[in-house]
N, C-alpha and C positions, 0 to 999 in steps of 0.2 A: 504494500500500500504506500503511496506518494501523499504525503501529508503538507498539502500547501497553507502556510501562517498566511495572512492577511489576506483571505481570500475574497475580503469586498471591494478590497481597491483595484486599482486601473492593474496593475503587475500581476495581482494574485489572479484576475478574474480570468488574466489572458492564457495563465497555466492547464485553470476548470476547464475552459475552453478549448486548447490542446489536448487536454488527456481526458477527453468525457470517461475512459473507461475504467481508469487509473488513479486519478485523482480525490483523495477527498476533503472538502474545502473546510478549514477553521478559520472563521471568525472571532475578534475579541473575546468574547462570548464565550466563547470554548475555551479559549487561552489568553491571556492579557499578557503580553510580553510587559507590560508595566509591572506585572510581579511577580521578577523570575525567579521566587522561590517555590512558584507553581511547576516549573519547567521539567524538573527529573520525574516529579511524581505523573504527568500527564507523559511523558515520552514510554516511562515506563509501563502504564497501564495503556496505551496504544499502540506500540512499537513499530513505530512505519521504518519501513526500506527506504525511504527518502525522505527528508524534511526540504523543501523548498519553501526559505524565509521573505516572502515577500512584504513583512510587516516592520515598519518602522517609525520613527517619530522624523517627520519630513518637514515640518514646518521651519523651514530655516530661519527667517528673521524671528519668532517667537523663540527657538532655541538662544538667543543671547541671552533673554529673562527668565530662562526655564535652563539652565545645562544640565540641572539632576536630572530632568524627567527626560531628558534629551540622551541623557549618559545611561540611564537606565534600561530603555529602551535599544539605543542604537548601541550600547557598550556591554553591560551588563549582561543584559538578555543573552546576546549574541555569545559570549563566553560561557553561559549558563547551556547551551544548545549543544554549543561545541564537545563540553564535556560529556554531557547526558550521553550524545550520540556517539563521541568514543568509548565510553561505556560499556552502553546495550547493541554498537557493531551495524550502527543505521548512517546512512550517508546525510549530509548537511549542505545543502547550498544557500548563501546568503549573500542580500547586494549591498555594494558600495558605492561611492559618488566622485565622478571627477573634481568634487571640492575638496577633497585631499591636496590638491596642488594649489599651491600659490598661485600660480597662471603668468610667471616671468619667463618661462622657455618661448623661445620665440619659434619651436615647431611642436609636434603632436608630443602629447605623453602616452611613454610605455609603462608595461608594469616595472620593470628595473628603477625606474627615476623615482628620486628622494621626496616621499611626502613631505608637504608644508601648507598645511593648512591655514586659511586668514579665518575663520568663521567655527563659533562651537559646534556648528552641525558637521561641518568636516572632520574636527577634531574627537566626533563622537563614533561617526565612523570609521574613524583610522584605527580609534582604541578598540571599537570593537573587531577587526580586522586581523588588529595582533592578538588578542586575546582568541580569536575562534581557531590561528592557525598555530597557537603555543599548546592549546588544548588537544586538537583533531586536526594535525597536517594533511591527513587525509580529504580532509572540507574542501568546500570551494567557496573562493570570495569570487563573486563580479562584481567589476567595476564599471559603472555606466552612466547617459549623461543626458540631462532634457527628455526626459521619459513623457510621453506623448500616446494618446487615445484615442479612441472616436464614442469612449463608454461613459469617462469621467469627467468633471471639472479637470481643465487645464489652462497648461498657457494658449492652447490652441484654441480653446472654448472661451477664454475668456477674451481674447482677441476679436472676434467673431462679435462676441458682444458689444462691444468697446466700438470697435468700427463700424459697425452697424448703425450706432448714435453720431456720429461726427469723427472728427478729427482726433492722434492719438499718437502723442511723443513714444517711441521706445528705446532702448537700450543699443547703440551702432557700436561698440566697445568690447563690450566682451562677445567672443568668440565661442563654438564648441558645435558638438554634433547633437543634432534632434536623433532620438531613437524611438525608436513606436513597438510598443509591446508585445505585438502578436509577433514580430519576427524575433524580440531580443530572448522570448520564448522558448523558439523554435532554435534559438543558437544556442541556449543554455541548456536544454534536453541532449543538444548532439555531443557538448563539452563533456555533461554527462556522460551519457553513452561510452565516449571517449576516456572515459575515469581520467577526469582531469583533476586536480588539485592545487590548492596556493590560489595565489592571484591571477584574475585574466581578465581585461579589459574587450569589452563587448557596446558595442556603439554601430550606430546604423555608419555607412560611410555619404561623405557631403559633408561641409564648412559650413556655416552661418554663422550671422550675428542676432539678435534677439529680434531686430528691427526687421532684417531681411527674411526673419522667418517669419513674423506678423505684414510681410506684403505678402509671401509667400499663400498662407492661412489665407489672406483679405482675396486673393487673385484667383485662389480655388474656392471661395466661396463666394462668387460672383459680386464679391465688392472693391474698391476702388482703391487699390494699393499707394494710390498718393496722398491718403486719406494719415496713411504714416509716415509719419514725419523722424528723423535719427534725431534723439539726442545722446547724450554723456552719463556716463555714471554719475560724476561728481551733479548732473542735473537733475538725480533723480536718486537721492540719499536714502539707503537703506539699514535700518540697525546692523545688519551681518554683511558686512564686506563679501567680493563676490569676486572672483578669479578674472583678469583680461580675458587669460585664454587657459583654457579645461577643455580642448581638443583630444579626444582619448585615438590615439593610435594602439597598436601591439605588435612586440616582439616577440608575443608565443604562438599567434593563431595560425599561420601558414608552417610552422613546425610541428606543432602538433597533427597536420592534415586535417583542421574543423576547415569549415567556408567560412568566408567571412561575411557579415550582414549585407543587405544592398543600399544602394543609394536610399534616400530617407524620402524622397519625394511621393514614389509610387502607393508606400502608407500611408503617408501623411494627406494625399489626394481620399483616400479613402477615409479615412480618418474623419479628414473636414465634413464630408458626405455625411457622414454618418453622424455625425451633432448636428450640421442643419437637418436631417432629416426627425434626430429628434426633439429640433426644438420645435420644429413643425407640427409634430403630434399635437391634439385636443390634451 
């Protein structure tokens, strides 16, 4: 049994969705990675063949004012998983965020390059990162970047909105790759498959900047991409600092013989589609 953690969110849903046959979804409800002194007794009394963690505390700029419940969640937890699973002999896969990087390299990051974090949400995932693989080397982290739906609230949906009402500054600065969850899915089953282990960074391939993805979203949802306007980080201050560039390359994925993801556009068309269609609904 594949026991997917946050199975209401936009990542966990696209797992349910891959594995109708395989999968069985917990929700908070069932598990609260908020207290992971729940974790050995629930693994133990379920014992799945795979944990796939798709549950985490995301809310970055809330993370400055919260780092416990930030650290417990994306730290804690994740070490609490790691161990259980080396334990009772069940595999663990759990994700990580290109806000691990600073964003000073002036080309892609691999997994070899030196985290540095600017933001507690980074910093909560790196801790949980080393803790899953000081536990269960066997695990797998992925690392992944602008996670993108056509299921949930997103940047993609909320874009759509935004422009839809008028005119809408975005971010022209920072850099990275949009990844959409039904394919970063389908690469993490195969990494599986693969008994991969440690770090591996998984990212649709395609550049943007935040701006360029919100003309991108405006262009596929039949609105008026000049409607977005670039501006600056510094123009649009956020409590958690936020990387220039968090571009995730890899130096494992053509060695170990996985594919690597596709261009981000083909999703992301669908994607769009698929929130106007359901914003359309009655």
């Amino acid at each position: 049994m594949i026991a997917v953690l946050g199975a209401g969110g936009q990542l966990g849903s696209a797992f349910v969705r891959l594995l109708p046959d395989d999968a069985v979804a917990f929700t908070r409800t069932e598990l609260d990675l908020g207290r992971p002194d729940q974790i050995d007794t629930w693994v133990s009394a379920t014992q799945p063949e795979l944990i796939i963690n798709c549950a985490a505390y995301t809310a970055v700029d809330a993370a400055e004012g919260e780092p416990e419940a930030a650290r417990l969640v994306n730290a804690t937890a994740v070490g609490r998983l790691a161990e259980s699973t080396a334990a009772h002999g069940g595999g663990l896969v759990t994700f990580s965020t290109d806000y691990v990087f600073d964003g000073t390299k002036p080309t892609g990051y691999v997994e070899s390059d030196l985290p540095n974090p600017l933001n507690v949400y980074g910093s909560t995932k790196l801790e949980g990162e080393d803790l899953l693989i000081k536990a269960n080397p066997n695990a797998l982290v992925i690392r992944t970047s602008w996670v993108l739906s056509g299921t949930h609230r997103n940047f993609a949906s909320t874009m759509l909105d935004l422009i839809s009402k008028g005119p809408v500054g975005v971010v022209d600065d920072q850099h990275g790759r949009p990844t959409l969850v039904d394919d970063l899915a389908a690469a993490t089953m195969n990494a599986v498959s693969s008994r991969v282990s440690g770090v591996l960074h998984l990212a649709n391939q395609g550049k943007t900047t935040w701006c360029g993805l919100a003309r991108e979203v405006a262009e596929i949802g039949g609105l008026d991409p000049s409607l977005v306007t670039p501006i600056t980080t510094e123009d649009f201050p956020r409590p958690a600092r936020r990387p220039a560039n968090s571009v995730l390359d890899s130096e494992k994925v053509g060695g170990l013989g996985l594919t690597p993801l596709p261009h981000y556009r083909a999703a992301l068309e669908d994607a769009v589609r698929h929130i106007a269609f359901r914003v359309g609904q009655p």
